[in-house]
Steps between C-alpha positions, in 0.01 A plus 500: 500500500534686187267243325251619742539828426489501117170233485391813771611762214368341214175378645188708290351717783864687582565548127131648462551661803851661348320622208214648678755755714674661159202514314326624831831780514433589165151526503542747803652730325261530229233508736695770730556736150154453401395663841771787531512560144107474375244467792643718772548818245128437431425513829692831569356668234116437627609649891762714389725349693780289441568334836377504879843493622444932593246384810706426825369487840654697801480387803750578771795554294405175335448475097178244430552505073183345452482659155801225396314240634198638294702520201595088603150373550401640174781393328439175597151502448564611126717245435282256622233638275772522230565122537141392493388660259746487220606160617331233692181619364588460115698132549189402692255563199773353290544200712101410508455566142840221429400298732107509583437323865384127449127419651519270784358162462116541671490339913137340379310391322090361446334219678318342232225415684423794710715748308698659854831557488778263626827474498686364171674212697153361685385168419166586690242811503490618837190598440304235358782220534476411129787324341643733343683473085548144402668410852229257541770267273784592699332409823416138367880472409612585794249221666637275276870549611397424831362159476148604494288263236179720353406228284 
C-alpha cells in the first residue's frame, strides 16, 4: 500500500505538478503587487479616481455595491493583461526563437509523367495510372516471391 503511494508520489507529472503550485503562489504575488502597486495608481491618476467601490445601488433597503464588483472585473482584467503581456507573450518569442517549429514532411509529391500531385506513399498516379518512382522493381519482386516466373 505504501509502495503504491510513493511510485504515485514520485511519478514526474505530481512532482511537476508540485512545483507548478509554489511557483504559481509566488508568481501571484508578484503579479498581484504589480497591479495594486504600479498599474492601478496609473489608472487612478487618468479618472481621478482611485476605486469604484463609492457607487452602491438602493433598492428597497437593499445595498447592490456594484462599484466593488467594478473594481473586481477590472482588477481581474488587469491582471490578465499584466500576465500576458509581461509574461506569456515574452517566453513565447523566446521559445520560437530557441526552438524554431520544424517543417512537416510534404503529403505529395509529382507524377512524373503527368506532373499532378499524389500522395507520397502511392505506387500509382491516379490520374494517369503511371508507375510511379522505381516501384516498377519492387512490383517484379514481389511477383517473384509469389511463384510467378517472368522469364
Amino acid at each position: 500500500m505504501l509502495k503504491g503511494f510513493r511510485d504515485f508520489v514520485l511519478r514526474g507529472n505530481v512532482v511537476d505538478l508540485a512545483v507548478a503550485v509554489v511557483v504559481g503562489a509566488a508568481f501571484t504575488t508578484i503579479v498581484n503587487s504589480l497591479v495594486k502597486n504600479l498599474i492601478n495608481p496609473m489608472i487612478a491618476a487618468l479618472v481621478k479616481k482611485p476605486d469604484f467601490s463609492y457607487l452602491v445601488l438602493d433598492v428597497n433597503g437593499g445595498k447592490i455595491a456594484y462599484g466593488a464588483f467594478l473594481n473586481d472585473v477590472i482588477s481581474f482584467l488587469l491582471i490578465a493583461a499584466s500576465v500576458y503581456f509581461f509574461f506569456v507573450l515574452p517566453i513565447n518569442k523566446l521559445m520560437a526563437r530557441f526552438f524554431p517549429a520544424k517543417a512537416a514532411p510534404p503529403a505529395t509529391k509529382p507524377c512524373p509523367e503527368c506532373l499532378s500531385d499524389i500522395p507520397i506513399a502511392a505506387r500509382r498516379c491516379s490520374h494517369c495510372a503511371q508507375l510511379v518512382d522505381g516501384l516498377e522493381e519492387f512490383s517484379l519482386q514481389s511477383n517473384s516471391r509469389s511463384g510467378f516466373d517472368h522469364a
